[in-house]
Each structure stands twice: as structure tokens, then as C-alpha cells.
N, C-alpha and C positions, 0 to 999 in steps of 0.2 A: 425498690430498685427503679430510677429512671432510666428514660432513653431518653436518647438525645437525637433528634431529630436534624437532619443534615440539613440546612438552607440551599436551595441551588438556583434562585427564583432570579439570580442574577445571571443566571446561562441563558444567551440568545441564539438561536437558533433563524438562517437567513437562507432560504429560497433563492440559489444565485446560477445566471447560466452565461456562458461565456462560446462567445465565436472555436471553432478549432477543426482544421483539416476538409473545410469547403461545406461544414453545416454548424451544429449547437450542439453543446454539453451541457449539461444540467446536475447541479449537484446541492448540497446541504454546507453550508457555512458555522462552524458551530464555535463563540467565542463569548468572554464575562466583559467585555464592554472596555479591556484594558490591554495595554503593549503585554504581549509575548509572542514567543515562536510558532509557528504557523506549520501544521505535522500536517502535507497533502498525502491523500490516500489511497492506494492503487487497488483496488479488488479484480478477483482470479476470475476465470476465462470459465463461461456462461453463467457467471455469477451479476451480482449489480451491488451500487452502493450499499446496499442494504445488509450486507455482509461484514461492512467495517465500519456501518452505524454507530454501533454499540460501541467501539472502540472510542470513532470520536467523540463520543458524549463523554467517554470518559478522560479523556483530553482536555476538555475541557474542562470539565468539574474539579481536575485537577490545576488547572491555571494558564494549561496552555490553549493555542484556538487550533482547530483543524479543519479538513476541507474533504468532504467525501464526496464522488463524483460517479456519472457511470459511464463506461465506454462508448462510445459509439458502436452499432449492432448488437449491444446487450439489452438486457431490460425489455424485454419485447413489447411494441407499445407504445415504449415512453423517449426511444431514441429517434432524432433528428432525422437521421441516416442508417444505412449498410455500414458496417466496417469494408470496406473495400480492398484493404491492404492492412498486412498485421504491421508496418510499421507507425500504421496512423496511430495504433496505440501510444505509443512515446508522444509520438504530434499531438494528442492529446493531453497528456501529462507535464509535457512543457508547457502547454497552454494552462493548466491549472495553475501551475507553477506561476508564471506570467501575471495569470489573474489575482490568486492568495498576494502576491507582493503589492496589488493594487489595495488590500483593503486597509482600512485604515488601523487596525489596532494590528496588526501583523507586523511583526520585528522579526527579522528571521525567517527561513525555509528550510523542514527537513521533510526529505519525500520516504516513504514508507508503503511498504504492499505487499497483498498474499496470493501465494504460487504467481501465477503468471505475469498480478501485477508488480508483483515484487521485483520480477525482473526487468520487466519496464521499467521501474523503479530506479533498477540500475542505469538502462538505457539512457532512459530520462536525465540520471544525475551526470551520466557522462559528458553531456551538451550541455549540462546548465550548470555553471561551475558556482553561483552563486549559494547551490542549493550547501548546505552545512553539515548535514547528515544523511545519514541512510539508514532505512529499516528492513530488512528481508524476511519474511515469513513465510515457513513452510514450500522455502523453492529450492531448485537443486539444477546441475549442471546436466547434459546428457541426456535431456528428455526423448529428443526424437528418437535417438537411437532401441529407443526401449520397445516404442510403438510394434516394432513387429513380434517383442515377444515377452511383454510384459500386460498380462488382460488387463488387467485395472489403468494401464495408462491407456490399453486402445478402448478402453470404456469411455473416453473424451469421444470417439468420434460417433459414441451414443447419444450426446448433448452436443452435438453440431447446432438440428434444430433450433436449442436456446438463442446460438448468436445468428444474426442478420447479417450475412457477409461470409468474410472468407471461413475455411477449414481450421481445427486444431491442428493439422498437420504442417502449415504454413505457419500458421501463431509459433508452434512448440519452435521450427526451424528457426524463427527468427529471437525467439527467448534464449534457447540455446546459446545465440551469438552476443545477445547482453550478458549472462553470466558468464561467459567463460571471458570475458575480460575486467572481472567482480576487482583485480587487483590494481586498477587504475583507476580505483577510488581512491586510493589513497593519496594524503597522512585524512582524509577526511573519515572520522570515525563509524564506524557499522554497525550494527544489532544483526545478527543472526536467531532468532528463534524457531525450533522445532517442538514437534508436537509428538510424546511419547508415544500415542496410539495412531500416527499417522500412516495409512495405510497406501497411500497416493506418492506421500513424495518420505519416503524412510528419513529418521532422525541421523542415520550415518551418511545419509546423501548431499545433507545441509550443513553436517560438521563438518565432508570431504571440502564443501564450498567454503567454507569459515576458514578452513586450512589454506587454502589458495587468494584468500585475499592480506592484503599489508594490512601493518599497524595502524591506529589503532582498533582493536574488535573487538565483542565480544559475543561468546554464546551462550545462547539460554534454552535448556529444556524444560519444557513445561507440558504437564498434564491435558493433551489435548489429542482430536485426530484432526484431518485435514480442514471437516468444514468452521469447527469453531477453533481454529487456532487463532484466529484473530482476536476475535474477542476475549479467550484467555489468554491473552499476550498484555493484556492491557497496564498488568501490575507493574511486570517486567519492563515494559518500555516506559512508561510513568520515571520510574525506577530509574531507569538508563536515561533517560531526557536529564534526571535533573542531576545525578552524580556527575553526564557529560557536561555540563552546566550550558544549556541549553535554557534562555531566561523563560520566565514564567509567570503569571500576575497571581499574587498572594492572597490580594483579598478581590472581592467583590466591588465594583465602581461605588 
């Protein structure tokens, strides 16, 4: 019995960091040297790119190129700046945004992110009409409300620490206000994915939000909890990129 050995030796992988909200972003550029859709990538609050890594490698190996980036105030360490204001988040994703359109093999922009950046995500896509699609992962409407009597959401303001700047409770209030207007993405189409064993943001919390946005949607359950729903999302939205016909490069330059 053979195996067959995957070639991936054509995946470049680029070091790239771009001005946004009065410092620097830094993030991972990851594409096969050829025109496809460019999938930017939001990671969740005291988390950092490293989180939807995995994702965009698999973005790419599939044919598309993606763009993973980390917040400003995350990443302890490695960020520019404080987050000073949770709206710089979006400021920042527009900026990635921005930036993904500059690189050369990038045809296309669909933005995509989990929990918190998912909603930036939306934020994001509401200003930048250019963007094509949306990816939501593992987010939900109603966060703050929950804080005073939900432990596991006030367990965020146990990883304050993580981020450099402002509070989860500032972040969550202004997340809140990107989803709840999830329906003025539309006719641009959506990925919804929830994560069966998600403990943090419930799989009926994500379908509540599926339900309140327009055509076209879709949703997807998948075997995951909160921290690795990203990474196993990867099939699914593979999946969803190319049935939405979102272009892709085939082969290897």
C-alpha cells in the first residue's frame, strides 16, 4: 500500500506589518505564489494570531491566500501598542483589509474571525463594502448582558491581564453593537459556525444570530469547544469558499 505524499513546498508563508490606529500590526501572509481570494483573519479577545494559524495554512494549501494578524494590546510582548479603545479593533481590520488588497496575488477580500473577532469581523465588513464575504465563528449576540450572571463569561475579566489596554467589558459592549446589526450584511453571503462542545458562546446562541441575519447564510455545526473552533472550521469553510465560488488557485506556480 502507498501513500501519497501531499507537495505543499509551494506555500509561502510572508512576515508582513502594516501602519493602523497611530502604531503597527504585524501579522503572517500566507499564499501559493497565484491570483485567489484573500480570507483576513480576526482572532478572539486575549487570544493572538496564533489561534487562526492553523486555519490559514489551511487556506492556503487549499488555493486560497489568507492574512492572520494580531490585535493591538494582545500578544504581550509583540504588540506596537495598548489597545486604547475597543473600537480600534475594526481600525485595525480595516487596515488589514487595506493592506491584503495591496498584495500582489490577492483577487478578492473575504474577512472572517472567532468570538470576538468575528464580530469585528462584522464591524469591519460594514465599512468596507468591498469585502465579499463573512466568516463568523463561535460569536453570539448579548454578550454583555450576560456578564453579571453568566461565570464563564465573567471569567474574561480573569484574562484582562492578557490584553494591553482597555477591559472585556468595554470590548464585549462594543461587540454587542457589531452583531446586532449581522443583518446589514446583506445579500453578501455568511458562514456561521458553532462548536458542539462550546462552552463560552452556546451552539443555540450562534444559530439565534444565523437566524437574524438576510440571505444568503449558512450554518455549520462542528465538533469543537470554544478554543479550537477555529481550527476545526477549516473543512467547513474550505467547503463554503469554494461552493460560494469564491476563486482559488488550482495548482502550485
Amino acid at each position: 500500500m502507498s501513500v501519497r505524499i501531499r507537495d505543499l513546498s509551494h506555500i509561502k508563508i510572508d512576515d508582513v506589518e502594516f501602519p493602523s490606529a497611530d502604531g503597527t500590526v504585524r501579522g503572517l501572509f500566507y499564499h501559493s505564489g497565484r491570483e485567489a481570494t484573500c480570507v483576513v483573519l480576526c482572532h478572539g479577545y486575549s487570544s493572538a494570531k496564533h489561534n487562526v494559524d492553523p486555519l490559514a495554512y489551511h487556506l492556503a494549501t487549499e488555493g486560497y491566500s489568507s492574512l492572520a494578524f494580531d490585535f493591538q494590546g494582545h500578544k504581550l510582548g509583540c504588540s506596537s501598542r495598548p489597545l486604547p479603545r475597543a473600537d480600534d479593533l475594526v481600525a485595525n481590520a480595516l487596515d488589514a483589509i487595506a493592506f491584503a488588497k495591496t498584495r500582489k496575488f490577492v483577487k478578492g477580500v473575504v474577512i472572517g474571525g472567532h468570538s470576538m473577532g468575528a464580530a469585528t469581523a462584522i464591524g469591519a465588513a460594514l465599512q468596507a463594502p468591498e469585502v465579499e464575504g463573512v466568516i463568523l465563528i463561535s460569536t453570539a449576540r448579548h454578550r454583555a448582558a450576560r456578564f453579571s450572571s453568566d461565570g464563564l463569561v465573567s471569567g474574561l475579566i480573569n484574562r484582562k491581564p492578557y490584553v494591553d489596554g482597555v477591559g472585556p467589558e468595554e470590548i464585549t459592549a462594543v461587540m454587542d453593537a457589531h452583531t446586532a446589526r449581522v443583518a446589514e450584511l446583506t445579500p453578501r453571503p455568511i458562514l456561521f459556525v458553532a462548536g458542539s462542545k462550546d462552552a463560552l458562546v452556546a451552539p443555540s446562541a450562534t444559530k439565534q444570530l444565523f437566524d437574524e441575519a438576510g440571505e444568503p447564510k449558512t450554518y455549520e455545526l462542528i465538533e469543537a469547544n470554544h478554543t479550537d473552533s477555529a481550527e476545526r472550521a477549516r473543512f467547513v469553510i474550505t467547503r463554503w469558499l469554494k461552493a460560494t465560488g469564491f476563486e482559488y488557485a488550482t495548482k502550485g506556480p
